[in-house]
C-alpha positions in Angstrom: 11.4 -25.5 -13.0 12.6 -22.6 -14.3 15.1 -20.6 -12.6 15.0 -16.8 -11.6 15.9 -13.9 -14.0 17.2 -11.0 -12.5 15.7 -8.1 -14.8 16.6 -5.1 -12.6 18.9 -4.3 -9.9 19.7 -1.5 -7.6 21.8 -0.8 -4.5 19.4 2.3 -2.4 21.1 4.2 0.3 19.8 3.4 3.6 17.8 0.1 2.7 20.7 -2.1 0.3 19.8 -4.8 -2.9 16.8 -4.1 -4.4 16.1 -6.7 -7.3 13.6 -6.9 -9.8 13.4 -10.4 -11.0 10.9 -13.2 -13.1 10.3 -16.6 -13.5 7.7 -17.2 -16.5 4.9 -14.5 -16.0 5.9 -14.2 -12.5 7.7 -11.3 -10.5 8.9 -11.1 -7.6 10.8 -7.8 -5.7 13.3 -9.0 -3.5 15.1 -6.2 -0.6 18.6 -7.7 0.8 18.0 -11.0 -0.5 13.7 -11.3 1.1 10.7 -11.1 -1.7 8.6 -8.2 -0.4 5.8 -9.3 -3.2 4.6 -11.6 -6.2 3.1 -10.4 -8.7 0.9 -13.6 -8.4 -0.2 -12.7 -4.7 -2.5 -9.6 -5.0 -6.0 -10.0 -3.6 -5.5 -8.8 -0.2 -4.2 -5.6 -1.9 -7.0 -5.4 -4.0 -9.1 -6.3 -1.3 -7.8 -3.3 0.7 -8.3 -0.8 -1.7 -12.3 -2.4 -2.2 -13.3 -2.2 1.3 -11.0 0.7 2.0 -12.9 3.1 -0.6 -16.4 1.4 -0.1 -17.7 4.8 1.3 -16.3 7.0 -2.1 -18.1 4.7 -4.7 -21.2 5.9 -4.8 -19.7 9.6 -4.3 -17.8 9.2 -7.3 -15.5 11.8 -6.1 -12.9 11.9 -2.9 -9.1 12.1 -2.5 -7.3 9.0 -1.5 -3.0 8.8 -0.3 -1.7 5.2 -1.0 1.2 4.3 0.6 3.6 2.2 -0.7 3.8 1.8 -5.1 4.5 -2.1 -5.0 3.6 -3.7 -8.2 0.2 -1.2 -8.9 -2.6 -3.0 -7.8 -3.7 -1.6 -4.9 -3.6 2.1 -7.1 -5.3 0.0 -9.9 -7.9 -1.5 -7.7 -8.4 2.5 -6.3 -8.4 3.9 -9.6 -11.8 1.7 -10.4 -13.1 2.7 -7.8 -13.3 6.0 -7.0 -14.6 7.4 -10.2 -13.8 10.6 -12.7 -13.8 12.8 -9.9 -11.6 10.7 -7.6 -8.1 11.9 -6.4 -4.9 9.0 -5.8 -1.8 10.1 -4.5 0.7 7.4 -4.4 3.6 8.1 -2.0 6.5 5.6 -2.2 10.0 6.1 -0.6 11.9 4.3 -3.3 12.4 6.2 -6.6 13.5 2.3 -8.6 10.1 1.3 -7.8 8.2 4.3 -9.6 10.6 3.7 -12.5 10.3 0.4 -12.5 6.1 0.4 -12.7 7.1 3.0 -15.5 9.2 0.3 -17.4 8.0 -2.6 -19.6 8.3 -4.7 -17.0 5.5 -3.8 -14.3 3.9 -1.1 -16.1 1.7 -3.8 -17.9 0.6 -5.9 -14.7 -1.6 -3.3 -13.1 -2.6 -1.7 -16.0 -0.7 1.2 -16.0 -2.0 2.9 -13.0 0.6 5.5 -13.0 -0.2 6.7 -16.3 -4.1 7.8 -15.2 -4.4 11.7 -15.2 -6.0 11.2 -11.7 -2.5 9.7 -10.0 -0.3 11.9 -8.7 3.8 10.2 -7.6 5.2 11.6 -4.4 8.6 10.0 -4.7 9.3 9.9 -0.5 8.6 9.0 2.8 4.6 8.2 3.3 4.7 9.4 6.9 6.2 12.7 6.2 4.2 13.6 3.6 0.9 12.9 6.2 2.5 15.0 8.5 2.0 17.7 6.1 -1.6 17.2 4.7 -4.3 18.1 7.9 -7.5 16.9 7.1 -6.7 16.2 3.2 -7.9 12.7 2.5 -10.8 10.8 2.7 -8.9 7.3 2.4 -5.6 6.2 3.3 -4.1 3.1 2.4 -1.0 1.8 3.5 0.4 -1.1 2.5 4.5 -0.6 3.4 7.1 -3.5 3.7 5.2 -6.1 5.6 2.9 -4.4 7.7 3.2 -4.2 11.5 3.7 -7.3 12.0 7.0 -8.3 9.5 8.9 -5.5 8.6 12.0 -5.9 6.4 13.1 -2.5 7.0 13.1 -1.3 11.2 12.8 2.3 10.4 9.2 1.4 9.1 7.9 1.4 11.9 7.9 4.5 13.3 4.8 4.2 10.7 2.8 1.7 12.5 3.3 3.1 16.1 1.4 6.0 18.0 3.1 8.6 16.2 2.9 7.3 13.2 -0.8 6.9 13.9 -1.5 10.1 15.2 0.5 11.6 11.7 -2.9 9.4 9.7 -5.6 10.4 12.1 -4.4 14.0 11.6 -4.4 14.0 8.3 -7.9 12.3 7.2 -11.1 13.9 7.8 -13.6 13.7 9.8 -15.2 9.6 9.3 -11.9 9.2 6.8 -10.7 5.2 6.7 -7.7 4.3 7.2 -6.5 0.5 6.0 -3.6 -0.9 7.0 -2.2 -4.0 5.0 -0.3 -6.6 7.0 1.6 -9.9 6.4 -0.2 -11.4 9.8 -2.5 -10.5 12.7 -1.5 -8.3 15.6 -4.1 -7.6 18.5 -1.5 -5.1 19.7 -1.7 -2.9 16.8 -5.1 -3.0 16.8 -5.1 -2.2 20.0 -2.8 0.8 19.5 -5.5 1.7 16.3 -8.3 1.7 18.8 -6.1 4.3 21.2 -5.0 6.4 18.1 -8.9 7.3 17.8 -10.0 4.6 15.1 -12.7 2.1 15.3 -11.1 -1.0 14.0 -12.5 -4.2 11.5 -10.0 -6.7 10.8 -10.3 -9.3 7.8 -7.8 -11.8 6.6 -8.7 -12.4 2.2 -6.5 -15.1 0.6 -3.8 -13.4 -0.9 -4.7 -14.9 -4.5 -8.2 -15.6 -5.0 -10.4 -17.8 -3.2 -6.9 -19.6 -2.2 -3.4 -19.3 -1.0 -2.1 -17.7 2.4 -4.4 -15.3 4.6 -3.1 -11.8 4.8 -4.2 -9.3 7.1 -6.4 -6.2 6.5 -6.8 -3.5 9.0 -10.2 -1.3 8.4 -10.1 2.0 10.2 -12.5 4.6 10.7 -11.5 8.0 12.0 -14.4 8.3 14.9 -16.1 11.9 14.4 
């Protein structure tokens, strides 16, 4: 087998060793030593970003915040979904990663989301930047370090608790969805969803295909 390349590298203030690496036509992004994601596991993402925009599709038209860049697909997956009219802002806290999807690396893997006329980069934290936008989106999507269930990074989840879920109820409209992209289950945080003011469908797609490990997707409606 062939053994890992390291193609990028970067040491990020607050969070430590962020490596870009690949092994054939495989890449992985490793923080402090842990792969956050494959570029061969992406079906839950995509997954997320189908049932997560079902209700823009026919509309052709809405505004949709994705949180957390990762490798592009789940922008990619929003991008063909949402039409010519459609809106993406793609918030990610860690400025290597937007580069990085910029690069010759990534860029290619997803298609280029970044370089669609409908994306707009907000290199910071997701969370703050929903704090700031009442009632602007009709989707949000959030697929950061792990989920609730795994995080890499403690200071994510301030994200996933009541505040955090009070910051994405305020800032969808009324009947907006909110999916939440998780390693694993957790009744609790569905629980803390349903309390937030959400309706709540949880699915668990393969992660590649019709195959491989079962992620977690948390559906979310804003009740009216």
């Amino acid at each position: 087998m062939k053994p890992w390349e390291t193609l990028e590298s970067a040491q990020v203030p607050g969070v430590g060793d962020v490596v870009l690496a690949r092994r054939g036509d495989e890449f992985v992004l490793r923080v402090r030593g842990q792969t956050l994601m494959s570029s061969r596991m992406h079906g839950s993402e995509e997954a997320l970003a189908e049932v997560g925009c079902a209700d823009l599709v026919s509309r052709g038209t809405g505004r949709v915040l994705v949180g957390g860049l990762g490798f592009g697909y789940t922008t990619r997956a929003v991008l063909d979904r949402v039409g010519p009219g459609g809106r993406v802002t793609v918030a990610e806290l860690l400025p290597v990663v937007v580069a990085w999807n910029k690069g010759p690396w990534l860029s290619p893997l997803a298609g280029a989301p970044l370089e669609d006329a409908r994306v707009t980069v907000v290199e910071g934290d997701v969370g703050a930047l929903m704090a700031k936008s009442p009632t602007a989106f009709d989707v949000i999507l959030l697929d950061v370090d792990n989920g609730p269930t795994a995080l890499t990074r403690p200071g994510n989840q301030g994200l996933y608790g009541p505040n955090g879920l009070a910051r994405a109820a305020q800032a969808l409209r009324s009947g907006g969805t909110l999916g939440v992209w998780s390693a694993g289950p957790s009744p609790e945080f569905e629980r803390r969803l349903e309390k937030a003011g959400f309706t709540v469908q949880v699915l668990q797609p393969h992660a590649h295909g019709n195959k491989g490990p079962r992620h977690t997707l948390f559906i979310a409606k804003r009740r009216r």
